[in-house]
N, C-alpha and C positions, 0 to 999 in steps of 0.2 A: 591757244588759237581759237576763233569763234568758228569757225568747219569743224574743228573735233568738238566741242559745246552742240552745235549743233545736231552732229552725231549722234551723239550720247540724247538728247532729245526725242532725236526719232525715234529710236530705238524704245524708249520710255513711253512715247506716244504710241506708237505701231502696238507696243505689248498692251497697252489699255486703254485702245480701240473702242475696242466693245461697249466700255462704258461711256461713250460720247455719245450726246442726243443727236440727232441727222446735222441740222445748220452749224452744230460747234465741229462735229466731223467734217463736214466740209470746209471750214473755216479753215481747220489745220491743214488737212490736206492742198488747199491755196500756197496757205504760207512755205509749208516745204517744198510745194512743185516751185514758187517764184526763189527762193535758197538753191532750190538743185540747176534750173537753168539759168543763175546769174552768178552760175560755181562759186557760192559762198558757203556751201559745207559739200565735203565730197561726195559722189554717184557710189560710192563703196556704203552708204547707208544703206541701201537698196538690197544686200545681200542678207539686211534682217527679215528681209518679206521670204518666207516659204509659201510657194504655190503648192499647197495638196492640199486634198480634202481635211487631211484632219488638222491641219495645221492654223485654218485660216477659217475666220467666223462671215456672217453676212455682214457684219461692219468694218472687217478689214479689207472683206471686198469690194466695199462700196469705196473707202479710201483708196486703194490701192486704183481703183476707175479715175477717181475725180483727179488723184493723183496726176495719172496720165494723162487724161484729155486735157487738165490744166499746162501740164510740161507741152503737150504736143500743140496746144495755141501759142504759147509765147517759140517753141521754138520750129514750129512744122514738123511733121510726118518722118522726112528726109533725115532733117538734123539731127533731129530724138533718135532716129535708129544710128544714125554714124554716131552720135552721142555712145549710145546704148555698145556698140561695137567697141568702141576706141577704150572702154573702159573695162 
């Protein structure tokens, strides 16, 4: 199925991050925020991101931002958090 493909992407992308120049980082981070809110690969990708220090560089923080503010324009505030809950 093209959700698990997609999966398995993130997951590939998230881990080598760091080596994206700013505009291709942000590029990606579009494309799977518009995947995650038009549920065509699952919100369980999401559970590759570790929030801690050691875990996470300046460019998977930058992703992990544009990430969201991208999800939270196509689906609002509201949605994104019952999104966020339900899952």
């Amino acid at each position: 199925e093209n959700g698990e493909m997609f999966d398995e992407l993130f997951a590939q992308y998230y881990a080598t991050v760091h080596r994206l120049e700013t505009n291709k980082l942000r590029n990606v981070a579009k494309i799977f925020a518009h995947l995650l809110h038009s549920d065509s690969m699952p919100w369980s990708c999401l559970e590759y991101i570790l929030l801690n220090e050691e875990e996470t560089t300046s460019s998977s923080r930058i992703f992990i931002k544009i990430l969201f503010q991208e999800i939270s324009e196509y689906m609002g505030l509201t949605k994104l958090r019952e999104s966020m809950e339900d899952r």
